[in-house]
DRENTIKOL-323341 format. One record per residue (C-alpha): y, z, x; residue number from 1; residue in one letter. Coordinates in steps of 0.05 Angstrom, whole numbers, always signed. Layout:
<nodes>
v | w | u | pos | code
Y | Z | X | NUM | A
...
</nodes>
This chain:
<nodes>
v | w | u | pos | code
+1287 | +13 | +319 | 1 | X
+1299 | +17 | +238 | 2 | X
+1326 | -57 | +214 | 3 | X
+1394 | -56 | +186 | 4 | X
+1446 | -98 | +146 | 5 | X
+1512 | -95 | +146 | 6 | X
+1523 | -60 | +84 | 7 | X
+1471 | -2 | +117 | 8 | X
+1494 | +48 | +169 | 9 | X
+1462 | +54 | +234 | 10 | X
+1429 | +121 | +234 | 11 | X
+1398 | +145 | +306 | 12 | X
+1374 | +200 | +346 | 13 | X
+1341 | +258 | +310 | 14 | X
+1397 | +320 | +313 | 15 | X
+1387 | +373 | +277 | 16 | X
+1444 | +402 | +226 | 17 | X
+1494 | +356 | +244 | 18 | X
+1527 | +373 | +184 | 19 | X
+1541 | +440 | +195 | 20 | X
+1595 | +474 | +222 | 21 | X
+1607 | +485 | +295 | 22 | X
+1595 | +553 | +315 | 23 | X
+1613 | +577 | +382 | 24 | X
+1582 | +641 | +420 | 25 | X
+1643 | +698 | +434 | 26 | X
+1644 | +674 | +511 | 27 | X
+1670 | +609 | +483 | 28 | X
+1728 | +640 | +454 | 29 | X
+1743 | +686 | +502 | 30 | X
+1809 | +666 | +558 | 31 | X
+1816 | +618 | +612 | 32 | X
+1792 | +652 | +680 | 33 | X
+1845 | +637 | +713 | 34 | X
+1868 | +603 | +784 | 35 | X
+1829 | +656 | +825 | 36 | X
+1778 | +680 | +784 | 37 | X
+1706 | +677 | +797 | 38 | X
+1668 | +609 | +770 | 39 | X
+1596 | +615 | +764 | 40 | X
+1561 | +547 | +762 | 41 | X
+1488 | +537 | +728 | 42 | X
+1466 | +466 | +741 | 43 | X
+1416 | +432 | +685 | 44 | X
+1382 | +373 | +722 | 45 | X
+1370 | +377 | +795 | 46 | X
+1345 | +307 | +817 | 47 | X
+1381 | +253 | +867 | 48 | X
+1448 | +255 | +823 | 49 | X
+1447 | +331 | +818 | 50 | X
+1444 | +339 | +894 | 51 | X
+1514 | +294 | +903 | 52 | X
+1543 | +342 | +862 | 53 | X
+1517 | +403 | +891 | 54 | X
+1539 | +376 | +960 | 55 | X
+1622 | +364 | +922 | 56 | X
+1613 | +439 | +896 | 57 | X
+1585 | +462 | +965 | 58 | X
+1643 | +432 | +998 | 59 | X
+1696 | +464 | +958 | 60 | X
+1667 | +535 | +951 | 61 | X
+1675 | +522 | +1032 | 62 | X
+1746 | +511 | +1024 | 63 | X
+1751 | +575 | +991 | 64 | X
+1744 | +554 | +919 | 65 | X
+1715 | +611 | +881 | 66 | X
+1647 | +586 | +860 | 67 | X
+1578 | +621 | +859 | 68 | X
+1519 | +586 | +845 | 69 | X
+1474 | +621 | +794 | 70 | X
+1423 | +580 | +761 | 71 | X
+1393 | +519 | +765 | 72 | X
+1339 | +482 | +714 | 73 | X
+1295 | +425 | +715 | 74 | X
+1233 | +412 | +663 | 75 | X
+1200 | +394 | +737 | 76 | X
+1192 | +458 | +772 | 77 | X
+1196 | +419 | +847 | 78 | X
+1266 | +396 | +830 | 79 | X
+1288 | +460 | +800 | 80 | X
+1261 | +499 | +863 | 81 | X
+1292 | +452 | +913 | 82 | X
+1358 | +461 | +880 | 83 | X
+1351 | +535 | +877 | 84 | X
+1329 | +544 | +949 | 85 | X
+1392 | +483 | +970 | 86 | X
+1440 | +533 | +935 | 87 | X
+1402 | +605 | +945 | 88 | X
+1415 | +604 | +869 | 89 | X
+1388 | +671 | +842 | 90 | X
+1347 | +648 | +776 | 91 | X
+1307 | +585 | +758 | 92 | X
+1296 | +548 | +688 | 93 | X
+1257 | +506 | +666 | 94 | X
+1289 | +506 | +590 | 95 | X
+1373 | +506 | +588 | 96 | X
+1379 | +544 | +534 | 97 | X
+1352 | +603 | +573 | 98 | X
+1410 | +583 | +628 | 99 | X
+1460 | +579 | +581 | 100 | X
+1448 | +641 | +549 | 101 | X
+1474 | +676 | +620 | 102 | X
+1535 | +706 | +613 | 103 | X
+1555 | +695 | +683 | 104 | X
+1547 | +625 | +683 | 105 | X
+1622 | +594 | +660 | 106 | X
+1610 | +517 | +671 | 107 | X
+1556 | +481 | +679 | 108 | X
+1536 | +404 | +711 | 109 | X
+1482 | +362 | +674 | 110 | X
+1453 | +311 | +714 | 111 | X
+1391 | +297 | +664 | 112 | X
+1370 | +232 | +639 | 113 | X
+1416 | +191 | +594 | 114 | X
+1375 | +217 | +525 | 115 | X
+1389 | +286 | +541 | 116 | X
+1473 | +287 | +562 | 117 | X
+1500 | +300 | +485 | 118 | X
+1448 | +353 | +467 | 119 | X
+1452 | +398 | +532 | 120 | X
+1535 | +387 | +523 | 121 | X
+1536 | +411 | +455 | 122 | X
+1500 | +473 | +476 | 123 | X
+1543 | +487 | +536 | 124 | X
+1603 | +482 | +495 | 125 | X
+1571 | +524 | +433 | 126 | X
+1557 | +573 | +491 | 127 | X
+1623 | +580 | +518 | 128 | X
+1609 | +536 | +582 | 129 | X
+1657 | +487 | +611 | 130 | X
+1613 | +426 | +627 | 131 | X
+1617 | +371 | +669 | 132 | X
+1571 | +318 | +641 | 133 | X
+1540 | +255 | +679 | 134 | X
+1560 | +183 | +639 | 135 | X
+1534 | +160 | +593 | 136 | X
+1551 | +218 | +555 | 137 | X
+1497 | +194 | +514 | 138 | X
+1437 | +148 | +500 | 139 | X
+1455 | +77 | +476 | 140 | X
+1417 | +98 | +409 | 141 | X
+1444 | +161 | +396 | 142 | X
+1511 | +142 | +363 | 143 | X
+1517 | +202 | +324 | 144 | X
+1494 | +256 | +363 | 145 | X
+1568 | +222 | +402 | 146 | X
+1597 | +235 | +340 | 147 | X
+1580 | +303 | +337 | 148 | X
+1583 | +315 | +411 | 149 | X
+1666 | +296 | +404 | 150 | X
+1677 | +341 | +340 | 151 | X
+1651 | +395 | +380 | 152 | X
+1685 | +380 | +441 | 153 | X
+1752 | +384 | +400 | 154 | X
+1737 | +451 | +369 | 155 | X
+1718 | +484 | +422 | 156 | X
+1765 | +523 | +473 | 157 | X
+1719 | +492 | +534 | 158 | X
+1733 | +449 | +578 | 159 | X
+1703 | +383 | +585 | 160 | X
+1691 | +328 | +645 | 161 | X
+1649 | +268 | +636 | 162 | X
+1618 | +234 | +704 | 163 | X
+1660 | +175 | +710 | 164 | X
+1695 | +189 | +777 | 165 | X
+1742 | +123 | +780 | 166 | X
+1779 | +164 | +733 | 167 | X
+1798 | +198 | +786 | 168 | X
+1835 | +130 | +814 | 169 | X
+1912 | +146 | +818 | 170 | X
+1909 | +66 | +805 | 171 | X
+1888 | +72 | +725 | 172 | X
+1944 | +129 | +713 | 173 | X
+1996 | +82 | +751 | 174 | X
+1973 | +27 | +705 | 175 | X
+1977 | +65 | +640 | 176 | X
+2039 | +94 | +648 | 177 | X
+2073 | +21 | +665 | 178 | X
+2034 | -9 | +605 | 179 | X
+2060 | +52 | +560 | 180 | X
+2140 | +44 | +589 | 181 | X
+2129 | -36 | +564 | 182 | X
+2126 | -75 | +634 | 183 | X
+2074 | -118 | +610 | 184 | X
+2101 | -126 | +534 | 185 | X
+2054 | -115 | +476 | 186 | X
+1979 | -109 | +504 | 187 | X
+1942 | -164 | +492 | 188 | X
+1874 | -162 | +536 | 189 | X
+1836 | -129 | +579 | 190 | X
+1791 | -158 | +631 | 191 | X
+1735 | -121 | +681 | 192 | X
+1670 | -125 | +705 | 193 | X
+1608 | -85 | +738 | 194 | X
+1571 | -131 | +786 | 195 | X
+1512 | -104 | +832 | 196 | X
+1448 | -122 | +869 | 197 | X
+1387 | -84 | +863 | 198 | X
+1357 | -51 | +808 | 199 | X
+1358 | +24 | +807 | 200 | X
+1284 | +27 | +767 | 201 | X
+1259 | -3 | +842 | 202 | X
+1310 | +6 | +884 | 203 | X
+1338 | +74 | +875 | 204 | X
+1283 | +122 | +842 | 205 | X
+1234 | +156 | +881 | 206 | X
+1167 | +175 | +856 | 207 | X
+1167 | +242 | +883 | 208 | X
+1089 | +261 | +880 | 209 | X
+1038 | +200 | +847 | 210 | X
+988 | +255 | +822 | 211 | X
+1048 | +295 | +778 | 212 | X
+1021 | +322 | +713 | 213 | X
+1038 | +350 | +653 | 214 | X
+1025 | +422 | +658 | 215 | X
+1065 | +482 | +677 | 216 | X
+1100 | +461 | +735 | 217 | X
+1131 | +396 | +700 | 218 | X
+1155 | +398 | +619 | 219 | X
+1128 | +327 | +579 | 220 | X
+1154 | +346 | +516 | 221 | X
+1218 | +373 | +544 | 222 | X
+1229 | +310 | +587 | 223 | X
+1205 | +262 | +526 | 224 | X
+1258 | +307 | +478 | 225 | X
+1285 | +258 | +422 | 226 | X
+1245 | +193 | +450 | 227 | X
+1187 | +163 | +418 | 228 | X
+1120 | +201 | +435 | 229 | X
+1083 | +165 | +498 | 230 | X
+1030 | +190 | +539 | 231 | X
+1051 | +216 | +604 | 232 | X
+1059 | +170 | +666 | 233 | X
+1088 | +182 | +729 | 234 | X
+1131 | +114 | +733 | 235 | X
+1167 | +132 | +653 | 236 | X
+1184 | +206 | +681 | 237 | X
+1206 | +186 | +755 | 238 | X
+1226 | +124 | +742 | 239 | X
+1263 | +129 | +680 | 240 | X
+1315 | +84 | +683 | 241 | X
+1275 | +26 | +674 | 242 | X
+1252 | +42 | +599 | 243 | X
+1300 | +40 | +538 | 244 | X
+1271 | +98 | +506 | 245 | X
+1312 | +141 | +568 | 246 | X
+1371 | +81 | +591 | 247 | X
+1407 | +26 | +572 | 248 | X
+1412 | -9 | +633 | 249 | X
+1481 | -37 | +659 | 250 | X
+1514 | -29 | +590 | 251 | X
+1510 | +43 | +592 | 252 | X
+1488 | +56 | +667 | 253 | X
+1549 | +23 | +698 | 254 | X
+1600 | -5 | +646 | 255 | X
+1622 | +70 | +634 | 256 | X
+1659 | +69 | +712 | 257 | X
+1690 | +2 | +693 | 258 | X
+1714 | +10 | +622 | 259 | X
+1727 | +75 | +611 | 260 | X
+1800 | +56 | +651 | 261 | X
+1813 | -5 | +608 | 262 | X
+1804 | +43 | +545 | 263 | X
+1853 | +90 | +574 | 264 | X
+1907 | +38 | +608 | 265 | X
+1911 | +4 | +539 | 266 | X
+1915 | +59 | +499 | 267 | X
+1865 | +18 | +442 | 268 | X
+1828 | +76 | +399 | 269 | X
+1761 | +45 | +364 | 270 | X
+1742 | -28 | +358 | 271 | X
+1730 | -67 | +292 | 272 | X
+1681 | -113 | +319 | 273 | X
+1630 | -127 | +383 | 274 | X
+1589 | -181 | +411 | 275 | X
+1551 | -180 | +462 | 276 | X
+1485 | -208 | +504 | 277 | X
+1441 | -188 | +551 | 278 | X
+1379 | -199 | +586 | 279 | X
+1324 | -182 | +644 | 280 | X
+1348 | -239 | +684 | 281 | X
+1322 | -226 | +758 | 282 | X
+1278 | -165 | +754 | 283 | X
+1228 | -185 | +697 | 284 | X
+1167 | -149 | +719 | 285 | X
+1117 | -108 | +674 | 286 | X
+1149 | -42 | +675 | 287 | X
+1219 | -56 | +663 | 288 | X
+1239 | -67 | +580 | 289 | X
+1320 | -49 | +597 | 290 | X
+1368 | -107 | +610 | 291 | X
+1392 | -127 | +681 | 292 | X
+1447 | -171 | +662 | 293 | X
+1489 | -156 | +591 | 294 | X
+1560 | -186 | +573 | 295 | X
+1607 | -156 | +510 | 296 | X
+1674 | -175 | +481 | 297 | X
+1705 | -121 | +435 | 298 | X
+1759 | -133 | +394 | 299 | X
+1804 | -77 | +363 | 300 | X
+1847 | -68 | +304 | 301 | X
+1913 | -65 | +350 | 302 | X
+1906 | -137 | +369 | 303 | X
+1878 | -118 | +431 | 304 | X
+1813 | -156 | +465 | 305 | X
+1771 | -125 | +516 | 306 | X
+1719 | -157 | +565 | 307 | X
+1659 | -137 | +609 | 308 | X
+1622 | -174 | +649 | 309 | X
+1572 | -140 | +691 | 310 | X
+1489 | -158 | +721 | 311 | X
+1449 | -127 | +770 | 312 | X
+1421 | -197 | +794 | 313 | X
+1500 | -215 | +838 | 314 | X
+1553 | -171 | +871 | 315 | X
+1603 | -224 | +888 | 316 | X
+1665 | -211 | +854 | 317 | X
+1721 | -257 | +845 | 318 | X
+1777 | -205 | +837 | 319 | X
+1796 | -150 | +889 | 320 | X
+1749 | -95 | +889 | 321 | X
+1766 | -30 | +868 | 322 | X
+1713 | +20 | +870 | 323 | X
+1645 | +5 | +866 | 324 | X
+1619 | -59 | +843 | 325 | X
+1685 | -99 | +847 | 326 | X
+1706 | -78 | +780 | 327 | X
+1788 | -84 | +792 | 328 | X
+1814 | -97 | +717 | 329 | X
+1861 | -148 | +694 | 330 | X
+1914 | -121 | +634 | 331 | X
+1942 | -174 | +602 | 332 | X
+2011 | -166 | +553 | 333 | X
+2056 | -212 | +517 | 334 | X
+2111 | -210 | +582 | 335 | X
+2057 | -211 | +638 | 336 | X
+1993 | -184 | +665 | 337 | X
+1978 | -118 | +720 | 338 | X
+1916 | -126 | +770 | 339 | X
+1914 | -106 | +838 | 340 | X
+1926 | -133 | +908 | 341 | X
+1876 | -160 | +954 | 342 | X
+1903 | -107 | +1001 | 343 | X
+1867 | -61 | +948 | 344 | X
+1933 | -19 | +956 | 345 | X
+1979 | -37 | +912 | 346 | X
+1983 | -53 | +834 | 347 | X
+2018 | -123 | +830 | 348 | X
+2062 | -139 | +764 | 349 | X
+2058 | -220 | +749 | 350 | X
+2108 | -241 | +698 | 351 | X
+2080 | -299 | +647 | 352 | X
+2111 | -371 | +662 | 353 | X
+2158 | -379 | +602 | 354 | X
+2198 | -326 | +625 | 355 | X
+2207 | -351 | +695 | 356 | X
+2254 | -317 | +747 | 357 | X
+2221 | -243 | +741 | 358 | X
+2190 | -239 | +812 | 359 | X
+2126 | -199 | +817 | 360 | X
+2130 | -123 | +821 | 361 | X
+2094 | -89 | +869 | 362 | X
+2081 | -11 | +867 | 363 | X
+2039 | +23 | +924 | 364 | X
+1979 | +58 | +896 | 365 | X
+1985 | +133 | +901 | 366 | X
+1922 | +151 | +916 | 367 | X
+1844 | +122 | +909 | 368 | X
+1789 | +142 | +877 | 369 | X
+1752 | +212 | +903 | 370 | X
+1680 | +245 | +857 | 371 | X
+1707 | +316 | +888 | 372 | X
+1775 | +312 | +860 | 373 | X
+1744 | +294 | +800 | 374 | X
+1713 | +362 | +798 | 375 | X
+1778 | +396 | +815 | 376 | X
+1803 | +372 | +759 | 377 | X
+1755 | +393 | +711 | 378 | X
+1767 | +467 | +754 | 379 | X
+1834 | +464 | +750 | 380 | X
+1839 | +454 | +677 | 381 | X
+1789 | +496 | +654 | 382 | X
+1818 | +558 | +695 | 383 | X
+1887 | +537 | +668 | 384 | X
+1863 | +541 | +592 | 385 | X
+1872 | +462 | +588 | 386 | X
+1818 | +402 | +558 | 387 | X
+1863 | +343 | +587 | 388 | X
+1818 | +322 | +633 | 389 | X
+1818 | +251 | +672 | 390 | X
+1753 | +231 | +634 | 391 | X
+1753 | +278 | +565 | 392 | X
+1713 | +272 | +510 | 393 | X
+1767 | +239 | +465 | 394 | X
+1762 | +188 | +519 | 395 | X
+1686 | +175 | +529 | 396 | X
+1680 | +179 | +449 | 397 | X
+1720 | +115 | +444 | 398 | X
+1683 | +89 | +512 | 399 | X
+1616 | +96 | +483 | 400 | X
+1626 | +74 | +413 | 401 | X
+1640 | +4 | +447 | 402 | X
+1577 | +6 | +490 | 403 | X
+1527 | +30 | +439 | 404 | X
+1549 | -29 | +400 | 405 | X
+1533 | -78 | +451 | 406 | X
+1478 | -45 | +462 | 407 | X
+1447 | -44 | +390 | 408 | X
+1481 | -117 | +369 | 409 | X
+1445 | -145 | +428 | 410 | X
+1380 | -119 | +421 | 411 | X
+1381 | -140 | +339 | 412 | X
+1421 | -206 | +354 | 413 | X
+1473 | -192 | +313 | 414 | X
+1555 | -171 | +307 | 415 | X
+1561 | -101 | +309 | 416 | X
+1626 | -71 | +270 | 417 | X
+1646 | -9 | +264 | 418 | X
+1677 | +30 | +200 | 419 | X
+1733 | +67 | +226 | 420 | X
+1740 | +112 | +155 | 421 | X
+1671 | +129 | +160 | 422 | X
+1660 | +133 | +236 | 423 | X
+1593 | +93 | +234 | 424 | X
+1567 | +31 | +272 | 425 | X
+1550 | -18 | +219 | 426 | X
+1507 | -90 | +249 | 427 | X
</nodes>
């Protein structure tokens, strides 16, 4: 990575004319399709995480959702022909573009590794698709290809989703609306956490065939995209998680599902200043170089604090769990703080000491966190002509911008800050 001060900008990623203007095929400004029309669905990426998805989208074209599956695409011809045999898709790609120049294809899911997200979104979008994109929405280096990926998420008439289905937790809404009607007083701090065992590098990728080469059947170059140039090797294309040239490890991997709420509940937009560290603290063997273990603090220009704590080494967690990987929040105001119960059904309203005699308040959750609602609501809005999503771009822009500077001020050592007029990380 290039050395910076903090009088340079941090400069990443390698994205072509990002300074000029957003231009959007005529299928991106044509109407919503409304309630009952037809959706057809391309999918770019059809490994492990592709296949949940196609199972949530199976499921509700079932219920009578109207859904056709039309394309799939993989740089690894395998993956790409057991989704298009799973979903008797009628075409196969092994290059998006070539899917997204279909004009019966009207959203599409990416499910690629982390370097690829903000690149295959900002085509979607440019060609009229609606897109439901897997967190992160980018790579923990590419902090302006997130820049450009929200400027052309706001121009565009598309709809957007981004992967992190505990927005779909009636819980957060609850919580934001309470904070944003003053229950809790001025916000003050935000507490949550990500803790798991097992390390998805060993644990959770599969290498599908040992003797895999480069060739026609699966894409280097494509798969290596914006990365530094390495030789091929089976472990860096099935395995990618472990390497920093494709992930981040739990900063970006997990912390998306746990902060993204915080974010939202507080209301915060982007923070002046981030600390963080992080480390391979249990699984230190010779192919991993991404962190296991990683802690940040961000602080933001509305007075507002926010914490993460979150390793892949523990999964004992001291609060009530809430989701996956026990990462219930704890919002904190001047007149009291909202967590939840250990019942894990109800959001619990704690008044602070000085102002004794306000008994806690107590308000039932309405409902809990569910991946194929999540989709519905990325179907429902984009039929209805509407980018409010649960998990928007607006949203993840602000999400992101946090983790990428944990990411890059741990990695250099250093406090990462971020200039608000400019929209640039500085360290």
């Amino acid at each position: 990575m290039q050395q910076t001060s903090r009088r340079n900008f941090i400069k990443t990623g390698v994205l072509a004319g990002l300074a000029l203007p957003h231009v959007f095929s005529e299928s991106a400004r044509a109407q919503a399709p409304g309630p009952n029309s037809r959706l057809g669905v391309g999918f770019i990426g059809c490994g492990g995480r592709a296949g949940a998805h196609m199972h949530m989208l199976e499921g509700l074209k079932k219920e009578g959702m109207p859904i056709e599956f039309v394309a799939v695409c993989d740089v690894y011809r395998p993956h790409a022909e057991r989704g298009q045999k799973r979903l008797k898709a009628g075409q196969l790609y092994m290059d998006h573009r070539e899917l997204l120049a279909r004009k019966d294809i009207d959203l599409v899911c990416i499910a690629t590794p982390d370097h690829h997200h903000g690149y295959q979104a900002i085509d979607a979008l440019q060609a009229g698709k609606h897109v439901y994109c897997e967190k992160p929405v980018t790579h923990w280096r590419q902090f302006e290809l997130t820049r450009k990926l929200a400027d052309v998420a706001a121009a565009s008439p598309c709809t957007f989703q981004l992967g992190t289905q505990a927005m779909s937790d009636g819980a957060w809404h609850q919580m934001k609306k309470l904070v944003k009607e003053g229950l809790i007083g001025k916000p003050l701090f935000g507490e949550t956490s990500f803790f798991r065992i097992g390390d998805w590098g060993e644990r959770g990728m599969h290498v599908d065939d040992p003797n895999a080469k480069p060739g026609p059947d699966l894409n280097w170059e494509a798969f290596l995209g914006d990365a530094p140039k390495r030789d091929f090797s089976v472990d860096r294309f099935f395995r990618w998680r472990l390497f920093e040239d494709y992930a981040g490890g739990p900063v970006t991997d997990l912390f998306p599902h746990s902060l993204t709420q915080v974010v939202d509940i507080l209301g915060v937009g982007f923070p002046s200043t981030v600390v963080s560290v992080a480390g391979i603290d249990r699984y230190n063997y010779e192919l991993r170089d991404v962190p296991d273990t990683i802690s940040l603090l961000a602080q933001f220009p509305e007075k507002v604090t926010i914490s993460v704590l979150g390793t892949q080494a523990n999964d004992f967690y001291a609060t009530p769990q809430r989701g996956a990987g026990g990462h219930c929040p704890v919002i904190r105001g001047w007149d009291g703080s909202l967590t939840i119960d250990k019942n894990n059904k109800e959001i619990i309203f704690t008044g602070i000491r000085e102002k004794d005699g306000k008994p806690d308040q107590r308000f039932p959750i309405e409902h809990g966190e569910n991946n194929t609602e999540h989709w519905k609501n990325l179907i429902s809005c984009a039929q209805a002509g509407k980018k409010d999503t649960w998990s928007p771009m607006e949203l993840a822009f602000r999400t992101q911008t946090i983790l990428q500077m944990a990411a890059l001020g741990a990695k250099q050592g250093k406090v990462a800050r971020f200039d608000a007029k400019q929209r640039q990380i500085v360290l």
